[in-house]
C-alpha angles and dihedrals in degrees: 000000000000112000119242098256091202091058089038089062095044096055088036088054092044098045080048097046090044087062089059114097093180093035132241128265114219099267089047088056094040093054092051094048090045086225125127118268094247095056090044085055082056097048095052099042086058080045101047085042082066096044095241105121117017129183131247150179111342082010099278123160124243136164106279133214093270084069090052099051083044093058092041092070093054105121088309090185094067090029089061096043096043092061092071094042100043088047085048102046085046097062095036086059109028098237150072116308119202135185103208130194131205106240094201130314095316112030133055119196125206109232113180133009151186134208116210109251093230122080113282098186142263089292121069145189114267094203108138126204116240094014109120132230142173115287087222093063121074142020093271101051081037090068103046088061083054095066095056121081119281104277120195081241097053110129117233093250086058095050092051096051095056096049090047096034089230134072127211131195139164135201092005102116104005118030098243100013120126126197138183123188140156122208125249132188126235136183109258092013128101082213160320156211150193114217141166118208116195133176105247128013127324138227089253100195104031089047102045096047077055091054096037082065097047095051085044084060103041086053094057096036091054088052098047 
């Protein structure tokens, strides 16, 4: 079935402007959308009518309100018990701690993240939350295949995962960038994961039996 294009453009402006920390003016947006000004002043005036987007100082467009209120309605109840764990998780370890979720059969979204309080270092994870990615890169998508049934086409890394509970990976979504993270099923969701990402290697055994536990609590607190 052919998409709604108007609808397409809306959700394709809203997921761009959302990666703008200092917002987008309209030619910005229009170029990215490779749309025509005009049609991108439609799109965020429907936008803006919702409370999604809204605009600022020198006009520029950032998430509104509206997209707030949205997220916050996201599985609150594993949402709210992740914080504590993933803040947790983060300073035990030393680096960035992520609840994951699988976004149909081929793609996993972090949803929530923490960043250890002591000094990582000058180089940092570029892991963003709400950004997709295959299922099948990175520790974290890696571990939600785990959790389904041994399949004929099941990759080694996802093989592995299931026989140790926790996947590993390095390089796969960020050059230098190393994750550990172990599955975890939740009411409503196709699947989930706890993961850390760090720059540089990681302590494998000592780290995944830590990660092994926050995804065991987040799987009885989201039940519950």
């Amino acid at each position: 079935m052919a998409k709604l294009q108007g609808l397409d453009r809306g959700l394709r402006a809203l997921e761009i402007i959302s990666l703008s920390a200092e917002g987008l003016t309209l030619a910005e947006l229009a170029s990215r959308l490779e749309i025509d000004r005009a049609i991108a002043y439609r799109i965020v005036e429907t936008l803006e009518d919702h409370a999604l987007v809204t605009r600022g100082p020198h006009k520029r467009v950032r998430l509104g309100a509206g997209a707030v209120a949205l997220a916050g309605r996201f599985h609150p109840q594993l949402v709210q018990a992740a914080e504590p764990v993933l803040r947790e998780l983060a300073d035990a370890v030393g680096a960035a701690a992520f609840l994951t979720v699988a976004h149909g059969d081929k793609e996993c979204v972090p949803v929530l993240g923490a960043e250890p309080t002591r000094h990582q270092g000058p180089v940092r994870v570029g892991y963003r939350i709400g950004m997709s990615h295959p299922l099948s890169k990175g520790a974290n998508g890696i571990a939600i295949l785990a959790l389904g049934a041994p399949d004929p086409d099941d990759s080694e890394e996802v093989v592995r995962a299931r026989e140790a509970g926790y996947s590993i990976t390095s390089g796969q979504l960020q050059h230098g960038a190393t994750g550990i993270a172990s599955g975890f099923e939740a009411p409503g969701l196709l699947g989930a994961s706890v993961g850390v990402v760090a720059m540089g290697p990681l302590e494998k055994e000592d780290i995944a039996g830590q990660v092994r536990e926050a995804a065991a609590k987040l799987a009885a607190l989201s039940t519950a």
